[in-house]
N, C-alpha and C positions, 0 to 999 in steps of 0.2 A: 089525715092531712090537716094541717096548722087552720087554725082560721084566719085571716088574713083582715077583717073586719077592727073595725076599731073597736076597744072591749071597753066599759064603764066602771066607774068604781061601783056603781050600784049593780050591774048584772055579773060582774066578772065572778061572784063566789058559785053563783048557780052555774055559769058557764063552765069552771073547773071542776067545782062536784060533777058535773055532769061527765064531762069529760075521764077525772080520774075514779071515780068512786062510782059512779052512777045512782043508786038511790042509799047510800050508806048516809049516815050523820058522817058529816067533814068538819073536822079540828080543825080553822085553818091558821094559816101564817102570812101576813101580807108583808111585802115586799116592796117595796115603793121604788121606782125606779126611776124617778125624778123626770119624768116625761110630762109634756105639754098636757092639761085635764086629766093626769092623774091615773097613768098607767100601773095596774097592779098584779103581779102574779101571785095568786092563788092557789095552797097546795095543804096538802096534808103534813102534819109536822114529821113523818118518815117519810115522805117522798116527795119532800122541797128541790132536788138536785133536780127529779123528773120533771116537776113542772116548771123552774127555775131555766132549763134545755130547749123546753119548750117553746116557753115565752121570747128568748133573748131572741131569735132572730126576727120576730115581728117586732119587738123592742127597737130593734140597730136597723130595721129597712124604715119605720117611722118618721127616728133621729135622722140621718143618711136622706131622707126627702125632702127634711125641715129645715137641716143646717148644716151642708155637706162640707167636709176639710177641705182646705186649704193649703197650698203648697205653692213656695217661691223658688223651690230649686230647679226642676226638671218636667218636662210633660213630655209623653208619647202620643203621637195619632200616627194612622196609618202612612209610611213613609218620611216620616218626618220624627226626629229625637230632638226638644230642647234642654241643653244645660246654663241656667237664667241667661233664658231667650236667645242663646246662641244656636244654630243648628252644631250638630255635633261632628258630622261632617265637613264644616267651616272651619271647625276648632284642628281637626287631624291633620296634622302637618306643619300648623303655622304657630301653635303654642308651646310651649315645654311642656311636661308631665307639672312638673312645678307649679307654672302658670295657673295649670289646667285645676291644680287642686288647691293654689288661693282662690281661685274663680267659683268653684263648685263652695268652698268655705264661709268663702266672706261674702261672694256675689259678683265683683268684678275681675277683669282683666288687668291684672299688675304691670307696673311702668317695669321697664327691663331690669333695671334695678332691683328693685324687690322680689323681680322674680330669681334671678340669678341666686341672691342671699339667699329664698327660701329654698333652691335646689340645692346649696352648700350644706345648708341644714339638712333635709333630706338625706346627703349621702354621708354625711359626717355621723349618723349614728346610724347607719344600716344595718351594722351587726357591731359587736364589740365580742367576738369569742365564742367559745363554748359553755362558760363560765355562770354568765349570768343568767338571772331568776326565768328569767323568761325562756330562756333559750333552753334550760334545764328541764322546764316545767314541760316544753312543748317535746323534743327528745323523749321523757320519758313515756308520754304517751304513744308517741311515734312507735316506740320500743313494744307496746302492746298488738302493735298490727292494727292501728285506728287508721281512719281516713288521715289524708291529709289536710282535710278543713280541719278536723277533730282535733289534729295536732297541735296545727298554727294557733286557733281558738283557745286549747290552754294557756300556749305561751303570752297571748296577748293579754289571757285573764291576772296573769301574774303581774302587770305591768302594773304598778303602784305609787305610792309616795315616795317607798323607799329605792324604787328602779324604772326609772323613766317617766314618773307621774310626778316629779316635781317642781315640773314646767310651769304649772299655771300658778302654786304656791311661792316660785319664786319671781314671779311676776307682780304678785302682790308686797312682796317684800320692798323691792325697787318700785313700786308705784308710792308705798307707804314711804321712802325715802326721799324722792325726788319730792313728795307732796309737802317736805318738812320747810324748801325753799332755802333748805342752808347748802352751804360746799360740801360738797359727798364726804369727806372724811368726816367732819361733823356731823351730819343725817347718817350718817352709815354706825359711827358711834354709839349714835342716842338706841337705832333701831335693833344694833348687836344686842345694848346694855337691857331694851325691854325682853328679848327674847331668852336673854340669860335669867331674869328676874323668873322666866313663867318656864325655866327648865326646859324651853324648846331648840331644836337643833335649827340651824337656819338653812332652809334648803337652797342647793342651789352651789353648793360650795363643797370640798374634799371628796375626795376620790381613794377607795382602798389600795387600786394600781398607780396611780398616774401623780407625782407630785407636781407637775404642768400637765394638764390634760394638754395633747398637741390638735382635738379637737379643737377646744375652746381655742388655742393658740390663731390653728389657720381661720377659724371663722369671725375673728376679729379682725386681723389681716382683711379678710372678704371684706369685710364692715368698711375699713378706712378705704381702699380700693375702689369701694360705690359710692364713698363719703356716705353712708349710712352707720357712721360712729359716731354716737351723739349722749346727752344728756346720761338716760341710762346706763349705756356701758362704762359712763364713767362712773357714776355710782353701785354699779356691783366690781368695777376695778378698787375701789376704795372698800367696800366689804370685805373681798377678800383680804386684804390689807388689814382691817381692823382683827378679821378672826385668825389670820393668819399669828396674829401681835397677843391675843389675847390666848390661843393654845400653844404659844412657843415652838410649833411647827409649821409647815407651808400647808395652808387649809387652800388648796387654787379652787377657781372659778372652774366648775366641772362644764359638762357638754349640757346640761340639762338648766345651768345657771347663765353660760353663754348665749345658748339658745332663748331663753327668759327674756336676758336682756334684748338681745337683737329683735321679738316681735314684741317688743315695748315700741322699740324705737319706730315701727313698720304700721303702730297702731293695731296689730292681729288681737284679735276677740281673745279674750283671755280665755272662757267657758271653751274654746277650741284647742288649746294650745299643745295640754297635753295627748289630742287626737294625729297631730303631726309628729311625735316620736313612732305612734301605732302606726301609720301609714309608712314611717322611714320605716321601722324595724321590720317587718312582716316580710320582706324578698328575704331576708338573715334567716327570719325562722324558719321559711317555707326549702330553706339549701340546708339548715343542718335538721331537718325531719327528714328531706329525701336521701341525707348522706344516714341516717343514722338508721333507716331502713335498707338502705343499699350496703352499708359495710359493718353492721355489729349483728351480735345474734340478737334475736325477741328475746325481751324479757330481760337483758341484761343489765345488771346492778351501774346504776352511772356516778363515779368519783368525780368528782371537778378539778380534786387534783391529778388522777389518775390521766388525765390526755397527754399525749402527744401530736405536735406540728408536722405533718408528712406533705404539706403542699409547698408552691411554686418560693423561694428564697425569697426577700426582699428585691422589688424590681421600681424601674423607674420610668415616669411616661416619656422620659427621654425629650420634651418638649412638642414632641408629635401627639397631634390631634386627634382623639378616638371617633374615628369613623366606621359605620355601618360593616363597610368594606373591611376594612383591619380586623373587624371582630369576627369577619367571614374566615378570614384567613387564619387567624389564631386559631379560633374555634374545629378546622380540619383534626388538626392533631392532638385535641381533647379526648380524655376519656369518659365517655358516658357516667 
């Protein structure tokens, strides 16, 4: 049984000789573990791991007594869940999903406005295909007979600078633009010309598929619609413009450079940003891991050009409003 006693720096080498060796000479190796009077584990230089095991949990209930963490997001007691200080059953019903996840994010409840924009975003990148990195990466695990945490969690691991992580990168771009205080064709100029100087691509801009992303297209639309199109969007509109002029081709404003701009505009925490594609994309990975376990064999070699489209034709919401109900009804004559 651990000793539970506070140890000294002067008794502790007797205390673990005694413990690990008993009356042998002890080689030791102290350890410092940066605790209040100078907490030390005590071992033999082959059996540091043992008493290294040893020590940490009287180490962490010490710390944990002294100067326990802290947290602004959420707390549980019995019957009772806060999400920053809302009960959580307050929240079910009366906020969007949307809402719900600038609130857990930033900390408050968004004006309807912002909330709206951030569900356009949300569902404007939920999946993009079979195709990409992520979608690929999580598939072929699926393909092994992994869980389906296992799956989604590669796909999410592949999300990077080059595929859905170049949100917060190009939020610095247009922060660095807007900071220049000239007319966005101007700041967007100078900021191309530094970026060409240092061999860097500018994120946030071309697309391999798409010469208009119709992302980008409607969720600018969304923007002028809430009058939340402002300052930024004109200056990654004027980017595009500049690289578009400077590669002789249409370089558009991708979904990840629209999105950039719009929680500029929103004020959204930059060190978050690229967390909001992970939250949109995950329903995308978690339907093509359960389709790719439901209709291909294990183990099978995946081409990206090799698919084919077998679902529902191009359809239109016809103007009717998707209700609970309607998805009841559709949903009858799905197939699992």
């Amino acid at each position: 049984m651990l000793c539970r006693r506070r140890i000294s720096v002067g008794n502790a080498a007797d205390f673990y000789a005694k413990r690990l060796d008993r009356q042998e000479p002890l080689a030791t190796l102290k350890l410092r573990c940066g605790a209040p009077n100078g907490y030390f584990a005590i071992a033999k230089q082959d059996g540091v791991r043992l008493c290294v095991a040893q020590i940490a949990p009287v180490v962490s209930s010490f710390f944990m007594k002294g100067s326990p963490r802290k947290t602004a997001i959420s707390w549980v007691e019995s019957d009772r869940i806060l999400l920053r200080g809302y009960p959580i059953d307050a929240l079910v019903g009366n906020v969007s999903w949307a809402a719900a996840v600038y609130l857990a994010l930033v900390g408050e409840i968004p004006n309807p406005r912002i909330a709206r924009l951030l569900e356009g975003i949300l569902v404007s990148v939920i999946d993009h295909g079979p195709t990409p990195a992520s979608t690929l990466a999580a598939c072929t695990v699926a393909s092994t007979g992994s869980p389906l945490a296992s799956s989604v969690a590669a796909g999410l691991l592949a999300i990077a600078k080059s595929h859905g992580g170049a949100i917060e990168d190009c939020m610095s771009v247009l922060e660095r633009c807007v900071g220049l205080k000239q007319d966005p064709a101007t700041a967007a100029a100078k900021v191309a010309r530094e970026y060409r100087e240092q061999a860097i691509r500018v994120p946030g801009f071309g697309h391999r598929q798409h010469s208009a992303d119709p992302r980008s297209i409607r969720l600018l639309d969304l923007a002028r619609e809430l009058d939340l199109f402002g300052n930024y969007v004109a200056h990654a509109q004027a980017m595009e413009d500049v690289l578009s002029r400077i590669a002789g081709k249409r370089l558009p404003l991708n979904a990840d450079g629209a999105i950039a701009a719009l929680l500029c505009e929103i004020a959204f925490p930059k060190t978050a940003a690229n967390g909001i594609f992970m939250i949109a994309r995950i329903p995308g990975l978690v339907a093509h891991c359960l389709e790719e376990q439901a209709r291909n064999l294990p183990l099978r070699a995946i081409d990206p050009a090799a698919y084919e489209y077998d679902g529902p034709p191009e359809r239109s919401l016809g103007g009717q409003k998707h209700t609970p109900e309607n998805a009841v009804g559709e949903s009858k004559g799905m197939q699992p």
